[in-house]
Phi, psi and omega in degrees: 000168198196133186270122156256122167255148180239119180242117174037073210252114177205171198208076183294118174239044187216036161072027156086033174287304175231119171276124175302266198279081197281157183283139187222124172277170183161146179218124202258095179258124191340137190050030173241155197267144194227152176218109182256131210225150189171132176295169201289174268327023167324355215078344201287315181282039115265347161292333192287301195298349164287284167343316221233357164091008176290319187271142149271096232284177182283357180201120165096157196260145171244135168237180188209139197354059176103343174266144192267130173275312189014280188239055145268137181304151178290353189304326180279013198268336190075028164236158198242144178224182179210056188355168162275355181222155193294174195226092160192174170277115198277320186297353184285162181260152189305316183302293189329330171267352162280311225257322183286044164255323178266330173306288165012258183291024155065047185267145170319272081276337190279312158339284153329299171292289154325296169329285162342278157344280213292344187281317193270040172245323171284347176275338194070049152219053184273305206268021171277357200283346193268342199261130150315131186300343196252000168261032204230145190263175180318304141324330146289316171316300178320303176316316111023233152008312169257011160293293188323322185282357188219359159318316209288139165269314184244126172210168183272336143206189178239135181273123171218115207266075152072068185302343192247004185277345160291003194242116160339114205315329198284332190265352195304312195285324155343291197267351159291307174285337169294321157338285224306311193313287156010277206286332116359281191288296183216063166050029154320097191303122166268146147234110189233115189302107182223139167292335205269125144316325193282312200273359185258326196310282135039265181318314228226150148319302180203123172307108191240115154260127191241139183235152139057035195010046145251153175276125169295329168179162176226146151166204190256153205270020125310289197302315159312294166338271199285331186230066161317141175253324175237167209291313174294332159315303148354269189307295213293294182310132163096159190213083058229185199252186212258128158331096196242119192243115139345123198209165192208128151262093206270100175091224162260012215226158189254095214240155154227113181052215208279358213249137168268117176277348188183192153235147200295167172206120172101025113114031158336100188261177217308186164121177175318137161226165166254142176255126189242137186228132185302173167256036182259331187274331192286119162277078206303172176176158181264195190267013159287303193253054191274124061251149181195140162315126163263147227209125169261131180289126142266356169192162154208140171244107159312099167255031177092255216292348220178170175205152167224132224226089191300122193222130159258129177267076201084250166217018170251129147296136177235161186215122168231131178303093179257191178261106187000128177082013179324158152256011168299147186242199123326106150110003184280189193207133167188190229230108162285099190246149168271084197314141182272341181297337171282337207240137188218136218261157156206153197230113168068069179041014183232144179306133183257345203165193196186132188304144154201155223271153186258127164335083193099023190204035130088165197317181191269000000 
């Protein structure tokens, strides 16, 4: 294992006209599991292949504890990686291919074998070990494919480029926690590349979202969840993402059209802002219990467990996460509160501040 650092690491491939990958310091710290997340083409497989040495970026240094890797080969790097499609010897038997990473590298046989054992009993592929890889449908070969990346005992780390999008939606969740198990047992730097929220939430200690190839934000996927620091994080996070409403700072106060939703915080001086609220936090309520963003209703969609109950503010939509069978219809007129501890204020797509409740004049 290895703190991978990245010093001012960035990468073009047109000759610096446009960056894939804008330069970025970062630093990837040993045994810990990473999710690295971000829609597609955002950078993240040219941030891995930069890692892992398929790429050589066009600017700034890689390090693997402190040593510069830069223009070392992956052979030296000493990392495991895991393609988005399977990798293997199709004529080889499911051992032979769990097992050549390590033969590879002179491991012992005995050795070889345990190893071998304990991955494929956390994969469910003890009775496959006998079976040729090419008589396996795509989704098992992936299975396959991430035993070899995880066969290895010691590597600085293991790399996994959306390891899971050919494996049947049903083994995913199966196999996500078999990760988690992994890793656990043996303290493996993970960095796993995804598009998907569910599998970085799911998975990783801590969550790097990237956009437009830059990192947007890090943290633990509670802290992403709840407190975004920029509007995209926002958007991305959460299923339907965070609300984002036109807002003006008039004073000490926080207004969305003629209604004051909160008071400033953090000493905010006046102007446009946006206020952004998950719809798990957004409260409906009728014009009895006003002050409220008034609001039209247009739709709710019955999801079972919940409704989510679709509204215009003017002509931006807000949406809130009520409790299954609400009663709002279509076409109702009704009260929006924002909680001020939930509502987070932003200025040029970045956070700025946070609502807080106004004095005397009842909740946010």
């Amino acid at each position: 294992m290895a703190d991978i650092r990245l010093e001012g690491v960035g990468h073009s491939y047109d000759g610096g006209r446009t960056w894939a990958l804008r330069p970025m310091t970062w630093t990837w710290r040993s045994a810990r599991a990473y999710a690295l997340l971000g829609p597609s083409g955002c950078g993240k497989t040219t941030l891995l292949n930069i890692i892992s040495g398929l790429l050589t970026p066009t600017v700034g240094r890689v390090l693997f504890d402190g040593r510069d890797v830069t223009g070392v080969p992956t052979a030296g790097r000493n990392i495991a990686q895991v393609f988005q499609f399977p990798v293997l010897y199709e004529e080889m038997s499911v051992y032979d291919n769990l097992a050549f990473p390590l033969r590879n590298r002179k491991v012992p046989k005995k050795e070889v074998d345990r190893r071998v054992r304990e991955v494929s009993r956390l994969l469910g592929l003890d009775a496959l070990l006998g079976r040729r890889s090419r008589r396996l449908d795509a989704g098992r070969q992936q299975i396959v494919s991430l035993g070899r990346g995880l066969v290895r005992p010691q590597v600085a780390a293991v790399l996994l480029d959306e390891p899971l999008t050919v494996v049947d939606p049903a083994l995913k969740w199966t196999l996500r926690s078999k990760l988690k198990e992994i890793h656990r047992d043996t303290g493996h730097t993970l960095i796993y590349v995804t598009h998907d929220q569910t599998e970085a939430l799911t998975f990783a200690d801590e969550v790097v979202v990237l956009n437009d190839g830059a990192i947007m934000q890090a943290g633990e996927p509670a802290e992403l969840f709840l407190s975004p620091s920029h509007e995209f994080v926002g958007h991305f996070i959460g299923s339907p993402g965070m609300n984002m409403l036109p807002a003006e700072v008039v004073g000490d106060v926080v207004r969305v059209g003629e209604c004051d939703v909160g008071a400033v915080t953090d000493g905010l001086p006046p102007g446009p802002v946006r206020i952004g609220v998950r719809p798990e936090f957004v409260r409906v309520a009728g014009a009895g219990l006003s002050p409220g963003v008034r609001a039209r209703v247009t739709g709710v969609d019955r999801m079972g467990a919940y409704d989510l109950v679709h509204t215009v503010v003017g002509e931006h939509r807000v949406i809130a996460k009520t409790e299954a069978g609400a009663p709002y219809r279509p076409g109702a007129v009704e009260f929006l509160h924002f909680p001020a501890e939930r509502t987070f204020l932003f200025r040029d797509e970045v956070r700025c501040g946070s609502l807080a409740p106004l004095d005397g004049r009842g909740p946010a």
